[in-house]
N, C-alpha and C positions, 0 to 999 in steps of 0.2 A: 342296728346298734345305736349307740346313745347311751344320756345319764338318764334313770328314771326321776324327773322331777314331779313325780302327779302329786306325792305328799306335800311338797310344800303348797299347794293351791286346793286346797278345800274349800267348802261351806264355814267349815268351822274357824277355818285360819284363815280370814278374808285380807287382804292387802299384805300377805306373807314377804310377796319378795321388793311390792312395792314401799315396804318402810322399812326393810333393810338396808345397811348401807351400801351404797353402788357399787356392783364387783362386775365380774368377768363376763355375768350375761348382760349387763347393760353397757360394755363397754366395747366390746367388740365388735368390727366393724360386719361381719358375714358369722350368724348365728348358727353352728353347726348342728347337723339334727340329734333330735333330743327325744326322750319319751315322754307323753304324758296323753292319763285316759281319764284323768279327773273330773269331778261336777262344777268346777268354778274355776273359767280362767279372767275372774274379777282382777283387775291391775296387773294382768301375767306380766305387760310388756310397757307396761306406764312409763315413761323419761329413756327407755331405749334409746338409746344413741347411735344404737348400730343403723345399718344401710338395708339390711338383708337377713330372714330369717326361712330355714329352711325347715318345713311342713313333712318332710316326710314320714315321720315316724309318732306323729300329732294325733292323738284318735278324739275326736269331741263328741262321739255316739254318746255320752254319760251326759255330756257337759248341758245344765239349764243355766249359767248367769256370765256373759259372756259381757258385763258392764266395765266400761274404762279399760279393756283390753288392750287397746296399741293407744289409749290418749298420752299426749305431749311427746310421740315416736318421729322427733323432726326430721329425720334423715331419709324414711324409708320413703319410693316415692311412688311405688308398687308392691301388691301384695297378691301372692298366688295362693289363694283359698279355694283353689276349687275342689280341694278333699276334704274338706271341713262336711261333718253331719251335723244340721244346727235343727236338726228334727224337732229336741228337747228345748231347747233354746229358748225361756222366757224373758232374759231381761239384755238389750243388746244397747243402752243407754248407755253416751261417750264411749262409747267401743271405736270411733274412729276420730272420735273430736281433738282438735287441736294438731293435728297429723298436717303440719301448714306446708310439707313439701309434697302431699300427696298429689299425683296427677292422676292415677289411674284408677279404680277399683272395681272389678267383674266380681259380683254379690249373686250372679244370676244361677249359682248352683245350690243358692240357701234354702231351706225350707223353713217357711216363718209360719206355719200354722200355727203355732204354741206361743208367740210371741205376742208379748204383751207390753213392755217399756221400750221404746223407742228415741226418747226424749236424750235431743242434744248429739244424737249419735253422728252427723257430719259436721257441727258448726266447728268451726275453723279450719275448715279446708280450703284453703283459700290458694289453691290452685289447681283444684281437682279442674279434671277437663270432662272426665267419659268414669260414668257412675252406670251400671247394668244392673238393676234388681230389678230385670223381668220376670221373674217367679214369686219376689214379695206377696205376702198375703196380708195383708192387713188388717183384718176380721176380727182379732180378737185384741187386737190394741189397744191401749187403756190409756195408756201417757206417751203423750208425740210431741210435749212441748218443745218448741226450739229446733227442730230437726235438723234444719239447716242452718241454725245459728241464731243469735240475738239480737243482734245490728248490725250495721253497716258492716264492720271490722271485720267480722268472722262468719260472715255469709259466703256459702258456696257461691264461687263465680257466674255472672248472670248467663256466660256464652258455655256452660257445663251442658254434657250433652247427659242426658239420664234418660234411660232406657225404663219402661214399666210395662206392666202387662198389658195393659187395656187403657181406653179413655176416663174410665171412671176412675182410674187409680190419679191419673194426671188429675184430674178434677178433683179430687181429695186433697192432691195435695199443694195445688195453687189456692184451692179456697180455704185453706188450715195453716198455708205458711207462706202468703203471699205478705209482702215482697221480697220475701227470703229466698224465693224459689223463682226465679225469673229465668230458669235454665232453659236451654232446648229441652223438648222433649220428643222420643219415639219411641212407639208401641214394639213389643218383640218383632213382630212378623215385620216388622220393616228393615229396608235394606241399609247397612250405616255405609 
């Protein structure tokens, strides 16, 4: 059960609920479930204020532009995505940036084949600790600028532990976003 919200977030109606005025789902501290199997959850959760959002009734099999999704969501300081299908999924730019209470985020059930904007999607996480995108693909990625931030201010933490697939993914991304990326790193098969 739930409201069906897929209409308000299209293609066509991009920042639908993100320039309405603040109401009941931004204000809530525990977001109760909700429907939505839409192509665009562009700004779904942009200034959330809430603490908590429950996924279960979320389908993103449609969904390609998953940009500025939870940016400026200070509250939340975990997110449980592991039903998310980001098969489709090409643009995931500021999808988590500015999130500056986030600690936790396990990405490692994402599938980024299709995935092509990436740019800015952790900068201002500035207390992420343990980032998991061991299944990240990276292959068809076009735009990464900023990944981890801009400067100093809103650089992922240097002692953040991020999980990747392989060494060549580490080395991608120290040599594309050093000093921004000063993190631990471990490869999947490793033991945390």
């Amino acid at each position: 059960g739930g409201v069906d919200i897929s209409k308000y977030f299209t293609s066509e109606i991009p920042h639908s609920m993100s320039t309405s005025k603040p109401g009941y789902i931004y204000t809530i501290k525990k977001l109760p479930p909700f429907i939505f199997n839409g192509t665009s959850c562009e700004c779904m959760f942009y200034n959330f204020l809430g603490e908590e959002i429950d996924f279960s009734n979320f389908d993103t099999s449609n969904t390609t532009n998953m940009s500025q999704m939870f940016q400026n969501a200070v509250n939340i300081k975990s997110l449980d995505l592991r039903k998310f299908n980001t098969s489709n999924v090409t643009n995931m730019s500021y999808a988590f940036s500015s999130m500056s209470n986030l600690e936790s985020l396990d990405l490692s059930s994402f599938i980024t084949t299709n995935l092509t904007e990436i740019g800015n999607i952790f900068s201002g996480c500035k207390k992420l600790n343990h980032l998991d995108m061991r299944n990240f693909d990276f292959s068809n990625v076009t735009s990464s600028n900023a990944m981890f931030g801009t400067s100093a201010a809103n650089w992922v933490p240097a002692d953040c532990l991020i999980i990747v697939k392989d060494e060549s993914v580490k080395e991608w991304m120290v040599t594309n976003f050093s000093p921004s990326v000063s993190a631990s790193f471990s490869e999947q098969n490793s033991v945390l």
